[in-house]
C-alpha positions as CSV (number, residue, x, y, z in Angstrom):
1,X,-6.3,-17.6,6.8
2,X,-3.0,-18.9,5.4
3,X,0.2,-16.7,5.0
4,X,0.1,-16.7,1.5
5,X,-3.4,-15.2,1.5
6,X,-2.5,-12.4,4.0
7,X,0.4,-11.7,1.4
8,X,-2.0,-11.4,-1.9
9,X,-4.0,-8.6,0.5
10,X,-1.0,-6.8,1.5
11,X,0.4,-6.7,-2.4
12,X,-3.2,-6.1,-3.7
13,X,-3.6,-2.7,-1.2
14,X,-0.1,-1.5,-1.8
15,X,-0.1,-2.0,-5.8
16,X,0.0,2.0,-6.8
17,X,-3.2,3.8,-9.2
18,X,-4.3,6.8,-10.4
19,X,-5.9,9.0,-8.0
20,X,-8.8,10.9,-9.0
21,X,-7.6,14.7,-7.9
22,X,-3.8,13.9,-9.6
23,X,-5.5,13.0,-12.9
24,X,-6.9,17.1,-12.6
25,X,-3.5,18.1,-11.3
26,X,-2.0,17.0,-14.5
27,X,-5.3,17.7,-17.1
28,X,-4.6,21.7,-15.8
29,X,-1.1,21.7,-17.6
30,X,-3.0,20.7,-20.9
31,X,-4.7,24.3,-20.8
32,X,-1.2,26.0,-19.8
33,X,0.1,24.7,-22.9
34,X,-2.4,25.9,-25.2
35,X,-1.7,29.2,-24.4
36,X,1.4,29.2,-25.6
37,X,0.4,27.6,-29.1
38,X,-3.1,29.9,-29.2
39,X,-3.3,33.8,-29.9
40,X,-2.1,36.0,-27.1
41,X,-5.7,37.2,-26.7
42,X,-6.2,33.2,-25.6
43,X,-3.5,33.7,-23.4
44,X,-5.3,35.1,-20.1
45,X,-8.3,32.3,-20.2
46,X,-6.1,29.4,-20.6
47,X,-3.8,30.5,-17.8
48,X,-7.4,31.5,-15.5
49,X,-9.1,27.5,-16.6
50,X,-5.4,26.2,-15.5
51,X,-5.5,28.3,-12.0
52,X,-8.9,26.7,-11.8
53,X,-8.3,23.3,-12.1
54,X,-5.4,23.2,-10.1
55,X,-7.3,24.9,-7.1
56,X,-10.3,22.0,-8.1
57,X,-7.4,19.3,-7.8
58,X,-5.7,20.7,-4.9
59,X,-9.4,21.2,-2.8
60,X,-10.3,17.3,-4.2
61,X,-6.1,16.4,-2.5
62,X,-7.1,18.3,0.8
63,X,-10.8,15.7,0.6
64,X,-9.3,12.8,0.0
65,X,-6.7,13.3,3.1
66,X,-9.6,14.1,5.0
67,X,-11.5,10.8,4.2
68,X,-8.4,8.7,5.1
69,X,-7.5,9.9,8.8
């Protein structure tokens, strides 16, 4: 294997993407935000779905740490 090889392997592991859990981490703001543009009697779900969502991205965090080690 030639050096410039080794450096295409190095670039193509460090080049950054879109994990899976952050993609929820972010989606549970979009929920957060309706509730201030819905009815107050909306207000309590959105807020629960967004409390869901970010425990779902936070538990799918803690699983992807746990498949790296």
């Amino acid at each position: 294997m030639n050096n410039s090889s080794k450096t295409e392997e190095i670039a193509g592991q460090a080049s950054p993407r879109m994990e899976p859990w952050f993609k929820v981490m972010i989606g549970a703001f979009v929920p957060m935000a309706g509730a201030f543009v819905l009815p107050s009697a909306a207000m309590i779900p959105m807020l629960v779905i967004t409390g869901v969502l970010m425990l779902i991205g936070f538990a799918m965090l803690i699983n992807h740490e746990r498949k790296q080690r």
